[in-house]
C-alpha positions in Angstrom: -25.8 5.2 -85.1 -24.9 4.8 -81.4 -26.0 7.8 -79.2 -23.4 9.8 -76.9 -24.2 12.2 -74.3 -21.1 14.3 -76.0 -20.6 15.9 -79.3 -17.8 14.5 -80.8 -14.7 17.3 -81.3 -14.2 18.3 -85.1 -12.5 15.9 -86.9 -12.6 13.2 -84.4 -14.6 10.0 -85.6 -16.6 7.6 -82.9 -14.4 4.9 -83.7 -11.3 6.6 -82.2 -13.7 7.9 -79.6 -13.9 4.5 -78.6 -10.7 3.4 -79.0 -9.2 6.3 -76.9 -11.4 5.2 -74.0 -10.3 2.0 -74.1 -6.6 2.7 -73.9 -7.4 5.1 -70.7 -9.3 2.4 -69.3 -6.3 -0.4 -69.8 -4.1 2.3 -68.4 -6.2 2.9 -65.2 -6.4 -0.6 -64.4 -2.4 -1.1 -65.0 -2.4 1.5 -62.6 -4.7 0.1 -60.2 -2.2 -3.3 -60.6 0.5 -1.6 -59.5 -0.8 -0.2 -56.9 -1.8 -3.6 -55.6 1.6 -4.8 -56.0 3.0 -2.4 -54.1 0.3 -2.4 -51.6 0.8 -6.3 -51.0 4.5 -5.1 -50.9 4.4 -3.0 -48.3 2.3 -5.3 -46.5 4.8 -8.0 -46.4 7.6 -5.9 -45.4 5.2 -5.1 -42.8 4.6 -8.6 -42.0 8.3 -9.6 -42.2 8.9 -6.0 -39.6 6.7 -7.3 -36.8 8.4 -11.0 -37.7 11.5 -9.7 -36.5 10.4 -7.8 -33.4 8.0 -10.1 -32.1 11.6 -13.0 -32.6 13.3 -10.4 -30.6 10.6 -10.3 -27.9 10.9 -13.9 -27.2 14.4 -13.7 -26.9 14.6 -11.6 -24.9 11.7 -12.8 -22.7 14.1 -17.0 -23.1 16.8 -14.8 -22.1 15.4 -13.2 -19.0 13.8 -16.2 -18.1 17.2 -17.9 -18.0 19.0 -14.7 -16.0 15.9 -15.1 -13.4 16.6 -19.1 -12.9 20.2 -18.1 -12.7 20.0 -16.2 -9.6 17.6 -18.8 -7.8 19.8 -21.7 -8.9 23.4 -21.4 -9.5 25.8 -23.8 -11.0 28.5 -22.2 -9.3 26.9 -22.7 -6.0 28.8 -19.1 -5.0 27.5 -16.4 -2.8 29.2 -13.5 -2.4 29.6 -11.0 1.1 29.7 -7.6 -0.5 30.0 -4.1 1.0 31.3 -0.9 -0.3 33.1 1.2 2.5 35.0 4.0 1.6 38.7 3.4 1.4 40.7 6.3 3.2 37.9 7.3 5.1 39.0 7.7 8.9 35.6 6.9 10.3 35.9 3.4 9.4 39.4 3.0 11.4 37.9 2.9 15.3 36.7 -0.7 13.8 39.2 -2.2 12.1 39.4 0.3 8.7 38.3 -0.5 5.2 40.1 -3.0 3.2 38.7 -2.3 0.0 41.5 -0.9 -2.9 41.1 2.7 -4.0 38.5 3.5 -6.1 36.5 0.3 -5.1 34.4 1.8 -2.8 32.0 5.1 -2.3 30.0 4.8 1.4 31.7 7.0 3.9 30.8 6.2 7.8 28.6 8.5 8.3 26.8 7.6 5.2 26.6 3.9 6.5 25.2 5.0 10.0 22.7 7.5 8.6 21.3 4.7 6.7 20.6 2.1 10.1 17.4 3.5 10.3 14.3 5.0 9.1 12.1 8.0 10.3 8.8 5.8 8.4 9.0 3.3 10.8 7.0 2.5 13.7 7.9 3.9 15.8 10.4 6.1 13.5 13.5 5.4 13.9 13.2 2.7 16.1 13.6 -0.5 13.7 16.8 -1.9 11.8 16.9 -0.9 8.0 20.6 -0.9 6.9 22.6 0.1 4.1 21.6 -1.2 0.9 25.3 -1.7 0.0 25.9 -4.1 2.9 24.2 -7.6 1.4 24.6 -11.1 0.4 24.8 -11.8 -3.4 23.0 -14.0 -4.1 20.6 -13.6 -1.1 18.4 -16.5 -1.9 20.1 -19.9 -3.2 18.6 -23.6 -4.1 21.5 -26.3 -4.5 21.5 -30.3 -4.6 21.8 -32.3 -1.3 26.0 -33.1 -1.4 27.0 -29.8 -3.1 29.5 -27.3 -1.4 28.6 -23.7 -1.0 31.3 -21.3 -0.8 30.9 -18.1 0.9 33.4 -15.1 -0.1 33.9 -12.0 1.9 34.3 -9.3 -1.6 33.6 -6.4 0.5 36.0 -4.1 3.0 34.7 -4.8 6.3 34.6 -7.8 8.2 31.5 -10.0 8.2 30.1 -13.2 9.5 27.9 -15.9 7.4 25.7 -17.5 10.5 23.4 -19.8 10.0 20.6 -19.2 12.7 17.2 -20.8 13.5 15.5 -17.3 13.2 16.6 -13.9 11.8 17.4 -11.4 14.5 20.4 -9.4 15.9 23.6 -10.3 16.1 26.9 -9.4 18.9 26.8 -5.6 18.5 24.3 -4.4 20.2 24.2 -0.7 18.6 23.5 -2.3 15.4 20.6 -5.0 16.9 17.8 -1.8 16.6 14.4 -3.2 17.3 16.0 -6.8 17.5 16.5 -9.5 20.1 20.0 -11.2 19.7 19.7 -14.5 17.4 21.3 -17.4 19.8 23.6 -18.5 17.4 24.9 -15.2 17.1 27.1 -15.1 20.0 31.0 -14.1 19.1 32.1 -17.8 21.1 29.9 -19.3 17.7 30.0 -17.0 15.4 32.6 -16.8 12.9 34.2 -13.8 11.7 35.0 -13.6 8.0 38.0 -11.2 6.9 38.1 -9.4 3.5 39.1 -12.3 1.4 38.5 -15.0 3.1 36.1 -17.8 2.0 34.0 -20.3 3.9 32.7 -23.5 2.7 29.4 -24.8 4.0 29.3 -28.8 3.5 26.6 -31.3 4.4 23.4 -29.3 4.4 20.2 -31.2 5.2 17.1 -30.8 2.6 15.1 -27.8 3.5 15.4 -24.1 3.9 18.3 -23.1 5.5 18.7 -19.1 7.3 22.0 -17.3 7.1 22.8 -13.6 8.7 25.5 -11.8 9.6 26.0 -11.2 13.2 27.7 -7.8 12.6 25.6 -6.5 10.3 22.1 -8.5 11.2 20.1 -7.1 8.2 22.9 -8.9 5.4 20.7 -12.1 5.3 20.6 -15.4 2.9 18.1 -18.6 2.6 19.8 -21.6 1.0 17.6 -24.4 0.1 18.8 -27.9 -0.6 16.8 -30.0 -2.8 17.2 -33.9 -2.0 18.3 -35.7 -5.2 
């Protein structure tokens, strides 16, 4: 008769002793199966998870990619002269006022002059920083040899679009701190661009060409034209 390390329990025979431990053991290893399923289960919806972001990485990656090549080379071939002056404020009206609509603006005067300069400079205070809010948009262009750029004054004030051989001041001297005037920026050559207006720059040669204002000599541009 087979051994056992247990005494068999009163009126139980070794027969069903067997065939008890043989249904616990199917049922462990149906348990053991469904555990596998539902481990490989979980591990697909893992798979299928990181699917889905790493999708939405690249897109978003395509669709900054396409945003960055969109403000080096525009279609459009637009660049905009933008300011925000506050409309209704009186410091602004010694100098011809703000043109901007209510609401449209938020840089009071004194704002705009506290900004000029820079106590971290070398010396402090004694180069040209500017208000962020006065700028080109975009400030860097590329375009094909033939196109037209055209050059709108969005902003309140009035501005100039100059193109010079070198960046430097322009025709008001409080505003040229730390700068030598740029030649070209002389009010006989210079030409001043209302809120509004536009200007259309034709027949630019292949290369890098400088733009500034000559009011406001820190709102600078680079166009280059690409020969075809």
């Amino acid at each position: 008769m087979p051994q056992s390390g247990k005494a068999l329990e009163p009126g139980t025979t070794y027969g069903a002793r067997v065939a008890s431990r043989a249904r616990t053991s199917t049922t462990v290893l149906a348990m053991i199966g469904t555990s596998g399923e539902l481990s490989m289960e979980a591990t697909m919806r893992t798979m299928r998870a990181g699917a889905v972001v790493l999708a939405l990485l690249v897109s978003c990656w395509a669709v900054g990619n396409l945003v960055v090549r969109a403000q080096v080379t525009s279609h459009d071939n637009n660049i905009a002269i933008m300011d925000n002056c506050l409309p209704g404020d009186t410091g602004w009206n010694p100098t011809g006022g703000c043109g901007l609509k209510p609401h449209q603006g938020d840089v009071p005067f004194a704002e705009f002059g506290a900004l000029l300069v820079s106590p971290l400079t070398i010396p402090p205070n004694g180069a040209l920083i500017g208000h962020p809010s006065w700028r080109n948009e975009p400030s860097y262009l590329t375009v094909d040899e033939g196109k037209t750029v055209h050059v709108t004054n969005k902003g309140g004030r009035t501005h100039t679009f100059t193109e010079v051989a070198s960046y430097g001041g322009g025709f008001v001297a409080g505003l040229n701190i730390g700068l030598t005037q740029a030649p070209a920026c002389s009010p006989a050559l210079a030409v001043p661009l209302a809120p509004g207006a536009t200007d259309q720059l034709t027949g630019l040669a292949p290369g890098l060409h400088k733009f500034q204002c000559c009011i406001h000599p820190w709102m600078r541009a680079a166009i280059r034209v690409t020969a075809d």
